[in-house]
N, C-alpha and C positions, 0 to 999 in steps of 0.2 A: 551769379552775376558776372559781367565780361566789363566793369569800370575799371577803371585806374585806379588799382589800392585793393584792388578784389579781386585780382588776378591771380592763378598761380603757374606762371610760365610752363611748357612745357619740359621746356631746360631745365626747370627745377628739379624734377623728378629722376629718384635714383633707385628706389627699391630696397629692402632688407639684403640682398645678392651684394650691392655696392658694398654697403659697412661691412660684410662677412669676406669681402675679397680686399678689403683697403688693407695697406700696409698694416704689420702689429707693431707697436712698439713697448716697451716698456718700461712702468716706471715706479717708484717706491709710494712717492706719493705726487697725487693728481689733483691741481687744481682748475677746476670749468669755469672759465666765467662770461657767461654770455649779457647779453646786454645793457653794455658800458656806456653806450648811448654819448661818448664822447667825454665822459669826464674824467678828468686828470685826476682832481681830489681821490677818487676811487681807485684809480689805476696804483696811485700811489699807496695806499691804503695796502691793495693787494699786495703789490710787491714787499711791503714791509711785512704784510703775515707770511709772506713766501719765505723770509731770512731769520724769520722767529722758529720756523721747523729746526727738529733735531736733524734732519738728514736733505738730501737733494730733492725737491721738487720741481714736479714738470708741468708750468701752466700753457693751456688751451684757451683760449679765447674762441667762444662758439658764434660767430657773428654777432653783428649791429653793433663792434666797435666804436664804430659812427653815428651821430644821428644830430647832435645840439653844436659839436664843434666848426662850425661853418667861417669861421675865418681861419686866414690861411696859416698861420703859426700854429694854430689849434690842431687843425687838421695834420699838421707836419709831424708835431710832437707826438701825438696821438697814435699813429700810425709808425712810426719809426720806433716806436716803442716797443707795440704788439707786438711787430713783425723783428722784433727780436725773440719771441717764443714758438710755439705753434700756434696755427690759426686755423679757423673754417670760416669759410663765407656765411655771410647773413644775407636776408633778401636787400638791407641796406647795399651791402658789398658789391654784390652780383647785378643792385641795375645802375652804379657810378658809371662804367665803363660805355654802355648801353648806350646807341646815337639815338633808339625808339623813345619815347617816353609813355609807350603803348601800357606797360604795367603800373607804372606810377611809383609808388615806394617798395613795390612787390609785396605788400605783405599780406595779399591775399583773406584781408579782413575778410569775417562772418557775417550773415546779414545782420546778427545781434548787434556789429558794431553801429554807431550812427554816421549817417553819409558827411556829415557836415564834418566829422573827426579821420574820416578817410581822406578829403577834400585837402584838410588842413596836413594830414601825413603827404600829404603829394605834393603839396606846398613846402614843406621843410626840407623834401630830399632833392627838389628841384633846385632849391638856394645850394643844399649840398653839393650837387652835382655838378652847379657852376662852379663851384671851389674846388672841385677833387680835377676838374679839367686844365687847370692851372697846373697842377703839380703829374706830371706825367711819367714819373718815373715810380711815381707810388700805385698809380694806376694800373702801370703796369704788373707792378706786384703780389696787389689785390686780387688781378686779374686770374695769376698763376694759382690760387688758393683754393684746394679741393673743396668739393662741399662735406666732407663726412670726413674722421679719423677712428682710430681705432686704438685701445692700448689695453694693455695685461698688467695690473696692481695683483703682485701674488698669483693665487688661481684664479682670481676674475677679472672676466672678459668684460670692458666698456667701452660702449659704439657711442662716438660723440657726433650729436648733428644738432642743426640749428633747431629744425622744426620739430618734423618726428621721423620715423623709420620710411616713408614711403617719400616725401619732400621735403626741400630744404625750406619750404613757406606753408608747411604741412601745421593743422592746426588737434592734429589728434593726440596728442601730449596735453596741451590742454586742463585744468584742473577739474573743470566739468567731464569733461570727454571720459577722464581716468576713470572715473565712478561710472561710467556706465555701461550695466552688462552687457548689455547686446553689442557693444568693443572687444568683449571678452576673448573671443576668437581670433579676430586682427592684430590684439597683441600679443596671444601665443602663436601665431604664424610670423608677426613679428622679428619674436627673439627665435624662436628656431630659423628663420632664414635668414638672421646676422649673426649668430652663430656669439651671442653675447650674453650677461647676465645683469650689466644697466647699459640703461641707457642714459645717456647726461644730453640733455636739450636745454630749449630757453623759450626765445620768439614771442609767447603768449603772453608775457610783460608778467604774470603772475606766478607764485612760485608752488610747488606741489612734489612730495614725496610718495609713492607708490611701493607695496611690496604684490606678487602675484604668486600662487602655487602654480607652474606648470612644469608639473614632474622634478621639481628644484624650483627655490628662491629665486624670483625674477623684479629688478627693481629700475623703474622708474623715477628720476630725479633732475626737475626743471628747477632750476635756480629763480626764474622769474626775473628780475632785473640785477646785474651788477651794480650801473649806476644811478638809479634811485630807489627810493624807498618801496616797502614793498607791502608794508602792512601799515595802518592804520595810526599814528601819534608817532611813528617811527623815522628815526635819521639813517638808515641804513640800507647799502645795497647788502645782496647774499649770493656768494659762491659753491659749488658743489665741489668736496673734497673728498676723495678715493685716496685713502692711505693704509696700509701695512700696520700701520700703527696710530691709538689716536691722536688726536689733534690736540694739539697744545693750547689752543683757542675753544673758548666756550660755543660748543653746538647749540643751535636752534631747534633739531630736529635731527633724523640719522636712522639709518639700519646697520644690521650688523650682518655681513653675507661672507658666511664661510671665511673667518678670521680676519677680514677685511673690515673697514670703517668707511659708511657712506653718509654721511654731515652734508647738511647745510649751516656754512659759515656765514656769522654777521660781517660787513664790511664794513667797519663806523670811518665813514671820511671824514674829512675837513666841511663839516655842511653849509656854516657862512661863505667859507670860500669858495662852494659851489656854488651856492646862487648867484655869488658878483659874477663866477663866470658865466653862467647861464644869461645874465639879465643883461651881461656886456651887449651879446648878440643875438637874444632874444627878448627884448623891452616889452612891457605891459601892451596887451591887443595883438602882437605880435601871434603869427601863427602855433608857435610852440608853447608861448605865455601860457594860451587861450586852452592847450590841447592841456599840457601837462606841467603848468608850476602849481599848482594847487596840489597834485601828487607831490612834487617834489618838497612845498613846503609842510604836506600833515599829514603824507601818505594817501595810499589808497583806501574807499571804503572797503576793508576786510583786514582782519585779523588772525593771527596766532591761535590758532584752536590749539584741544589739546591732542589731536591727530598728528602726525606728520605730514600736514597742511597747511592750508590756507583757507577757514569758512567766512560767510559772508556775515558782515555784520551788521 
């Protein structure tokens, strides 16, 4: 489909070559957190698990930093935050700047999604986008933000991108997609041509842990949302953490890759104080209300298996 919200730009598209040629950096230990979806409570959250580590940490924000904070102190704090760590574009990020409104929120929903919640994602980022146009020095900043990075915890290689290995609004990370064989092939051509052994994504709002034998340990690890909840009776976002060493904070879930520690971290924010901010500027009937505060007040339908997943419930 060729709607707005269905879209996936051709801009988006970088290929496994990108992440294998992106700068290396390195770090001890590595926190992903992709979609923060604009909440403060959680950013905050984050950064105090960041100062509880024994040692230095390097957090990544994998896009849709953005998404609920639509007035303009919001948006400022928000942003002037992030971009004090590293960052990647989200398909949020990448269509602020955008004069087209050809793609909508970019995010390249599936036909599974329904139109009327696409409709209302085009509706949110367009209020966004009158707010991010205001502030034009942050714009420009966004602007400069690769889509994919790269870094070295110990001996493993992790490619961070929004979507998956082929786009940044790429939906084959996905927690259905991972289970299914006939991906089987795309993901070992995957990680041999990003030259990696995870990958940390987000995008699909849902969160999902993978391990694959191809010739060595190859792992998969979407966070699903930073800033809401993500499982079912739950008050919590969850981060993806690559550390040298474990975590000092109680894991959800995790692999162990070659002396390395790959965690999914709970985020427990401030949850009252995020709804007063949510509901400041997005009131009952409101586009966002309508899309996602029932997620945010009881979670989503799915739950905690005992996988390193998310099954439906």
């Amino acid at each position: 489909m060729s709607a707005p919200g269905r879209i996936c730009p051709l801009r988006y598209r970088y290929g496994p070559g990108a992440i294998a040629g992106a700068p290396e950096r390195s770090a001890e230990t590595l926190y992903v957190i992709g979609g923060l979806y604009g909440n403060p409570q959680a950013l905050a959250a984050v950064e105090a698990m960041a100062r509880a580590e024994p040692g230095p940490v390097t957090l990544c924000f994998n896009g849709d930093f953005n998404w609920f904070n639509v007035d303009d102190a919001g948006f400022r704090a928000i942003n002037e935050r992030v971009l004090r760590h590293d960052a990647i574009l989200g398909n949020v990020e990448a269509e602020l700047g955008e004069d087209s409104d050809a793609a909508g929120c970019g995010c390249a929903y599936p036909e599974s999604v329904d139109q009327r919640a696409v409709e209302r994602s085009n509706q949110i980022h367009a209020r966004l986008k009158r707010t991010a146009a205001r502030h034009p020095d942050l714009l420009d900043r966004l602007g400069a933000l690769p889509m994919v990075a790269r870094y070295r915890v110990g001996e493993v290689r992790v490619g961070v991108v929004h979507g998956d290995a082929e786009a940044l609004a790429g939906w084959r990370f996905d927690v259905g997609t991972l289970d299914d064989p006939k991906e089987h092939a795309w993901r070992a051509h995957a990680f041999a041509g990003a030259g990696v052994d995870v990958f940390a994504s987000t995008h699909t709002c849902l969160p999902v842990m993978r391990s694959y034998d191809f010739g060595g340990i190859k792992v998969v690890a979407n966070n699903g949302a930073a800033g809401m909840p993500n499982a079912h009776g739950t008050r919590f976002g969850i981060l993806t953490r690559v550390g040298i060493t474990p975590s000092p904070h109680p894991r959800l879930y995790g692999e162990r890759l070659r002396e390395v520690y790959v965690d999914a971290l709970a985020i427990h924010y401030d949850d009252p104080g995020w709804r007063l901010s949510f509901l400041e500027n997005w009131p009952e009937g409101s586009p966002a209300w309508l899309s996602y505060f029932e997620r945010i007040a009881y979670g989503p339908k799915f739950r905690l298996g005992g996988r390193a997943d998310l099954t439906a419930a």
